[in-house]
C-alpha positions as CSV (number, residue, x, y, z in Angstrom):
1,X,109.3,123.2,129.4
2,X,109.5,126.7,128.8
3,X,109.6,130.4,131.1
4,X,105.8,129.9,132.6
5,X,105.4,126.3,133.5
6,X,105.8,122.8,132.1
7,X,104.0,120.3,130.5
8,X,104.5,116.5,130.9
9,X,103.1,113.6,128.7
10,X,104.2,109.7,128.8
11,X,103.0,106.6,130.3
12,X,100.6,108.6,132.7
13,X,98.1,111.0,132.5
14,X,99.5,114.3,131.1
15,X,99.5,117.3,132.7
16,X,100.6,121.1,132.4
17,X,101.5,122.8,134.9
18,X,102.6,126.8,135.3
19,X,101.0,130.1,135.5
20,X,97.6,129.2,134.4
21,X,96.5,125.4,135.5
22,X,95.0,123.5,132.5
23,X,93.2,120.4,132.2
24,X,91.6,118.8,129.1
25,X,87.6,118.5,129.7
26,X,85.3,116.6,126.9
27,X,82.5,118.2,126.5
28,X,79.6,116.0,126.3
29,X,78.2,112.5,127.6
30,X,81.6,110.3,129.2
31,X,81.0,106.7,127.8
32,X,83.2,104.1,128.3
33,X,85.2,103.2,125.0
34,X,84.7,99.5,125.6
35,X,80.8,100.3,125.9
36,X,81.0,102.4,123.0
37,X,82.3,100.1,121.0
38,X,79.8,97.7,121.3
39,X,77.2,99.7,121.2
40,X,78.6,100.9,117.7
41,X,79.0,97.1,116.6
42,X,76.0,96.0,117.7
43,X,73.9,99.1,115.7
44,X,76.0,98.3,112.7
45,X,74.6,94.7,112.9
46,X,71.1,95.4,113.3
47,X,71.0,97.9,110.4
48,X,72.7,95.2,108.4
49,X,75.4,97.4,107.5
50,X,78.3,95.7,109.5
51,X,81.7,97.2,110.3
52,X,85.0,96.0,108.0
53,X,88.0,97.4,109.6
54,X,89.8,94.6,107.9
55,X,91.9,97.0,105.3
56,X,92.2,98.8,108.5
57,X,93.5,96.6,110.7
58,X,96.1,94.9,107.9
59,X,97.9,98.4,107.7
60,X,98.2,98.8,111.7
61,X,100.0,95.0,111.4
62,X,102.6,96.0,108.3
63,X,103.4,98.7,110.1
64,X,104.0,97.4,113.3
């Protein structure tokens, strides 16, 4: 909140709204992040380099 507008942010898309209307665009191609991920493991595979987010993926669990 503030003197020109407001800006909200949560469980749905967030949005800004006051003097000047703003909305994030990516510039760039739009892939979906499901596609995009396999498409990532699956060139990771072929090159024979594969993808280890194990070290990753235990520090997301001990902090949870």
């Amino acid at each position: 909140m503030g003197s020109d507008g407001i800006g909200k942010s949560g469980w749905q898309a967030p949005y800004v709204k006051g003097k000047t209307t703003w909305r994030y665009r990516e510039a760039g191609e739009r892939i979906d992040m499901y596609q995009r991920e396999h498409n990532e493991l699956f060139a990771s595979v072929r090159s024979g380099k594969p993808i280890n987010d194990g070290d990753w993926m235990a520090h997301s669990t001990l902090m949870a």
